[in-house]
C-alpha positions in Angstrom: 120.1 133.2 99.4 121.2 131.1 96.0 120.5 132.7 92.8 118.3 129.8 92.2 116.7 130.9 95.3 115.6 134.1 94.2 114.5 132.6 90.9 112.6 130.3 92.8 110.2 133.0 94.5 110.2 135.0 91.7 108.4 132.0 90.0 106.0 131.3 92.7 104.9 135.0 93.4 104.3 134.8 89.2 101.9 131.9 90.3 103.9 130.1 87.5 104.7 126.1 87.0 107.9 125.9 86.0 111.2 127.3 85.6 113.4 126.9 82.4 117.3 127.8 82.3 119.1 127.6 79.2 122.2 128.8 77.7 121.6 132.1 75.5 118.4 133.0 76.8 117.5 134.4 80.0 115.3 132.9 82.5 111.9 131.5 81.4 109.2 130.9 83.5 106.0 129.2 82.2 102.6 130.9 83.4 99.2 129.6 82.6 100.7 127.2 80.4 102.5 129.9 78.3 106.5 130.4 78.2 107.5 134.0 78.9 111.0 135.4 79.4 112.1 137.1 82.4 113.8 140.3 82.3 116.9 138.9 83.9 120.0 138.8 81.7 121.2 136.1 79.4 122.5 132.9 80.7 126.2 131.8 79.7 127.5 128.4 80.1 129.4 129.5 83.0 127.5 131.5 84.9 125.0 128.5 84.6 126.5 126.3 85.9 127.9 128.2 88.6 124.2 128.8 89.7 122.9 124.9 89.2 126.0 123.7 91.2 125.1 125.5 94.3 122.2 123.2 94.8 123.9 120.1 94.1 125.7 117.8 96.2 129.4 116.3 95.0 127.2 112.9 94.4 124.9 114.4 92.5 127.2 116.6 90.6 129.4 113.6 89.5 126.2 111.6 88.2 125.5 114.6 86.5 128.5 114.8 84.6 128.7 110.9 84.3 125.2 110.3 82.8 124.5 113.8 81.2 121.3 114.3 82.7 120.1 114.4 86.7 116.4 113.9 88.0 116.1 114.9 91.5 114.0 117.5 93.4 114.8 120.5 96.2 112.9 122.2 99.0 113.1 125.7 99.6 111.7 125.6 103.2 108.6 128.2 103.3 108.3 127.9 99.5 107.8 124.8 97.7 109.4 121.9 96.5 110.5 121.5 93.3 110.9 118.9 90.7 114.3 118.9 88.7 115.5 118.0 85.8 119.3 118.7 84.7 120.8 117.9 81.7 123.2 119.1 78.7 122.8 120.3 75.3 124.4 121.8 72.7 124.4 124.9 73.9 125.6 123.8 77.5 124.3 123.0 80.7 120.4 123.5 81.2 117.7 122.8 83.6 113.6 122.9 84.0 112.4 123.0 87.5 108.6 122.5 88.2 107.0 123.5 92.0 105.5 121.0 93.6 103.2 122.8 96.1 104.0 121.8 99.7 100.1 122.0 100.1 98.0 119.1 98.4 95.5 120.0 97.3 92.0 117.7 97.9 90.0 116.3 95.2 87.2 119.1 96.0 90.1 122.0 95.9 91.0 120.5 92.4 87.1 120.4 90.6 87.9 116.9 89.7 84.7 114.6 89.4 83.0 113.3 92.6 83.6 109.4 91.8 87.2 110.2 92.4 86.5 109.6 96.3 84.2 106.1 95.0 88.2 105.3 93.4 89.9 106.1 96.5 87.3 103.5 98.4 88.9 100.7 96.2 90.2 97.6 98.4 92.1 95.6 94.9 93.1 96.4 91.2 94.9 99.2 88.9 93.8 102.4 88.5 95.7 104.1 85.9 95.9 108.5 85.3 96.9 109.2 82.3 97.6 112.5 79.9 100.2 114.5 78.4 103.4 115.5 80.1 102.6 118.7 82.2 98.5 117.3 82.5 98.8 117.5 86.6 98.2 113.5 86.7 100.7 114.2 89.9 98.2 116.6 91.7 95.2 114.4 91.0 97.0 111.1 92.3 98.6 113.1 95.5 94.7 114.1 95.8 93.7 110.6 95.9 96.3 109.1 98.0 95.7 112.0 100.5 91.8 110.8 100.7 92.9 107.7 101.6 95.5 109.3 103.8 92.6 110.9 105.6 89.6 108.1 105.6 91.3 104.6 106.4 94.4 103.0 108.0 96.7 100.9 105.0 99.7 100.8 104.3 100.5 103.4 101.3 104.0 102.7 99.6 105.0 105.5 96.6 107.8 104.3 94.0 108.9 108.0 92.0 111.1 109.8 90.2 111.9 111.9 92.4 109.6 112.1 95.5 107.0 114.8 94.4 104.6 115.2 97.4 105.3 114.3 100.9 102.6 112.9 102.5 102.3 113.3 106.1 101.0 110.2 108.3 97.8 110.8 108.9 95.3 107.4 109.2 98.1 105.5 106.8 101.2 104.1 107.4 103.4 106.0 104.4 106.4 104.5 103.0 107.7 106.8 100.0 110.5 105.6 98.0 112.8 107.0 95.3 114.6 105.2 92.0 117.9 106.3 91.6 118.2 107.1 95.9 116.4 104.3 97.2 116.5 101.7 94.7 117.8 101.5 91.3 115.2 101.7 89.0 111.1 101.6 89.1 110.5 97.3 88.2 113.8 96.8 91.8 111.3 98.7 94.0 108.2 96.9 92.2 110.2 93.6 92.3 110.5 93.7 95.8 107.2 96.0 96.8 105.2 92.9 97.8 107.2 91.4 100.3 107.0 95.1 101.9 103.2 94.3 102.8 101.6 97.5 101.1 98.0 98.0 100.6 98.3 100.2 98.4 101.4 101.2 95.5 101.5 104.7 93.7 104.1 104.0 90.8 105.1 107.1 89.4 105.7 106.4 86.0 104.3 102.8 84.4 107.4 103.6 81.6 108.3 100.2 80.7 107.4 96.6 80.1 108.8 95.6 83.1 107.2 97.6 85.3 103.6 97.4 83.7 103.8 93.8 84.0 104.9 94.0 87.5 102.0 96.7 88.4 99.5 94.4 86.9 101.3 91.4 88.7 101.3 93.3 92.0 97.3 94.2 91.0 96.2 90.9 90.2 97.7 89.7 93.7 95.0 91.6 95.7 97.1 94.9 96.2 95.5 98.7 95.0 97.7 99.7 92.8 97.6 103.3 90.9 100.2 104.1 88.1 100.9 106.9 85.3 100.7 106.6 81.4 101.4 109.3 78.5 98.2 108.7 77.1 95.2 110.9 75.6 92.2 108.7 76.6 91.0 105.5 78.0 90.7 103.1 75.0 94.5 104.4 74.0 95.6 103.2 77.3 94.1 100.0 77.2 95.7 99.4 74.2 99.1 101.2 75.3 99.7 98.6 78.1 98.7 95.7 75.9 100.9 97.0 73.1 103.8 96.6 75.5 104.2 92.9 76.1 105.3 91.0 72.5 102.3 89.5 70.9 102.9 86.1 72.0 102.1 87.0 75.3 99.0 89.5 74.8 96.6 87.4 75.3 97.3 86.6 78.5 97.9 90.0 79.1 94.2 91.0 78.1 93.1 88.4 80.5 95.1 90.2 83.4 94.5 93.5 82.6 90.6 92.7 81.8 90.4 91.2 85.5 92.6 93.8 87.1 91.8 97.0 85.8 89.5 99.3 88.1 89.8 102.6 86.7 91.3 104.9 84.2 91.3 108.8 84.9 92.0 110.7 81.8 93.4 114.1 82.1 94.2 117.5 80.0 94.4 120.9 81.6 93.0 124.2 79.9 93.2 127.5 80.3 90.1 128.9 82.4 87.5 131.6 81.2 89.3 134.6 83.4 92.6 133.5 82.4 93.7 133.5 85.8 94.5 129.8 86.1 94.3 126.1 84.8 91.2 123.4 85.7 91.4 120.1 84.4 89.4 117.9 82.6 88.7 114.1 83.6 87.5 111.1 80.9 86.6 108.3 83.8 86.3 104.7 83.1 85.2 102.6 85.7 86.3 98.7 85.5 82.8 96.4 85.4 82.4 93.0 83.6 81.2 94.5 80.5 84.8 96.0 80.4 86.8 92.7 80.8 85.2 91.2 78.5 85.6 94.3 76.3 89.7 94.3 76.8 89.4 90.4 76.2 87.9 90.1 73.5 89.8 93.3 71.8 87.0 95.3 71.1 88.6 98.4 72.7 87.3 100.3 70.0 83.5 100.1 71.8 85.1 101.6 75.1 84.0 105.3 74.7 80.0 103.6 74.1 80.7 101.7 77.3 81.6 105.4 79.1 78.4 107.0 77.4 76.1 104.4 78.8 78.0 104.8 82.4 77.0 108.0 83.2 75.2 107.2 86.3 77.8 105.4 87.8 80.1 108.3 87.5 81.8 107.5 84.2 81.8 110.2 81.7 83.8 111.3 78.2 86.5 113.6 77.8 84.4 115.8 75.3 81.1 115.8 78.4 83.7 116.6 80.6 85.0 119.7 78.5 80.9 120.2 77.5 80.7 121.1 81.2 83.0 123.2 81.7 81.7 125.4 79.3 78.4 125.5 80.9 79.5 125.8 84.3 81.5 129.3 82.5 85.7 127.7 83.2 86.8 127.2 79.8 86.2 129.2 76.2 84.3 126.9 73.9 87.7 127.9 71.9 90.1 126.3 74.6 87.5 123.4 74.5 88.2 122.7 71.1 92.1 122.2 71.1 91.3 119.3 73.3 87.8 117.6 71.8 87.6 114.0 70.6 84.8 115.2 68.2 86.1 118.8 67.0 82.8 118.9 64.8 80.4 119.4 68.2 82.8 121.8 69.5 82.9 124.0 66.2 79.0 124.8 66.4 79.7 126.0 70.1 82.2 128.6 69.0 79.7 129.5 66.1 76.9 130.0 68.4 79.5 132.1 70.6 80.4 134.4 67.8 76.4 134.5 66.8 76.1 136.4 70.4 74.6 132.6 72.3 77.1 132.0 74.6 
């Protein structure tokens, strides 16, 4: 067994998320969200590299060296899989590895909102997950595409960086692809995605203006397509993906993205209540009429009234979301807080807490 090996189960029987080596410090495993060192002895640049090595092969060791930095991921049969991420920095070599459990997990495992099976139904159009780096936007997409896994026979074609879950055949015809090892970036495998006769596209990561406007090309051509953004809430991505294309051609863009979009999941994880764990919390827009001409018109800004007034058609606002958590007793009205759109409502909950209400 590797060293990495070792560090490996060490990190899973922690029921941690990701492992961090770095020269100087010892191993440093992340646990509920929160970094904590291992007992283990401090790294050297050597000894480092040594242990990274072993799980590389010559390719991957030369692009290493080549480009500075190396996105790929390992199995450790019976384990997990992992997510890696090598690169170099002033102190030396480094690396952060995140599992990626071998299990997926459903949408009813994961607590995330019922209309999340009403998104997986979807024939057409982009449904975009969005959140910080670390948010599990991953887990809730592998959720998805396992419903539809599960429910109806398509063809399901994943373009990442790396593979992250491995979906199994089920009812679907899965065809998962991998930038860097299968083609050579995200917009080559989107370029030529079409002619590959999916019914639906995952895109990892919707990092560029090339590959948004070929995701909302490959969306407005009758295909389901569900992507990734680093963003905090529906409106912001709305105006993210418009933001990307140069103003000349925004206009147009508003038009496509008002006629394509179908959904937008907006995610943040918290610690729960027994501090045994993480849930997440889901902002859902649904596409309608209302919101085209919302995104056409640029009146973003009147977005998080059109998710107030949605609520019976599954739609609901970050800060409801985080609202009932705290009822249903997952989250601290404290954890709530860090993550509110309106800090103000969340302030009197922590003052009725402290007054003995909660």
């Amino acid at each position: 067994m590797s060293q990495l090996d070792e560090l490996f189960r060490e990190l899973m029987e922690a029921g941690g998320s990701d492992l961090h080596l770095s020269v100087g410090y010892p191993p440093i495993l992340r646990l509920k969200g929160e970094m904590h060192r291992t007992a283990r002895p401090v790294l050297t640049n050597a000894a480092l590299t040594q242990m990274l090595y072993e799980i590389l092969t010559p390719e991957q060791r030369n692009a290493l060296e080549q480009n500075r930095d190396l996105d790929t991921a390992y199995e450790l049969e019976g384990v997990a899989r992992f997510r890696c991420n090598f690169l170099f920095q002033h102190r030396g070599i480094g690396a952060v590895f995140r599992i990626i459990p071998t299990k997926i997990l459903t949408i009813d495992d994961l607590r995330l909102p019922s209309v999340l099976y009403k998104i997986a139904d979807l024939k057409r159009g982009l449904v975009v997950v969005t959140g910080p780096t670390g948010s599990g936007k991953s887990t809730t997409l592998a959720a998805i595409i396992d419903q539809i896994n599960k429910t109806r026979e398509a063809h399901i074609l994943t373009i990442e960086d790396p593979i992250e879950f491995v979906h199994p055949s089920i009812k679907c015809l899965i065809t998962q692809r991998e930038a860097g090892a299968h083609a050579r970036s995200f917009a080559d495998a989107l370029r030529v995605a079409t002619r590959e006769d999916p019914d639906i596209i995952l895109v990892g990561e919707m990092r560029d203006l090339e590959t948004i406007s070929l995701a909302l090309t490959c969306a407005s051509l009758g295909i389901l397509v569900f992507g990734t953004l680093h963003t905090n809430s529906a409106a912001k991505t709305i105006d993210r993906i418009i933001d990307a294309f140069p103003s000349n051609q925004q206009g147009q863009v508003r038009s496509m993205l008002g006629d394509s979009i179908q959904a937008i999941i907006a995610q943040q994880l918290l610690p729960t209540k027994d501090g045994k764990g993480r849930c997440a919390a889901n902002e859902v827009l649904l596409g309608s009429a209302a919101l085209a001409n919302m995104i056409r018109e640029g009146k973003v800004s009147q977005i998080p009234s059109l998710i107030q007034g949605g609520l019976k058609e599954g739609m609901q606002t970050m800060d409801a979301a985080l609202k009932n958590h705290i009822k249903e007793g997952r989250i601290t009205p404290e954890a709530a807080y860090e993550k509110a759109s309106d800090k103000s409502l969340f302030a009197a909950l922590i003052e009725t807490k402290a007054q003995g209400g909660i």
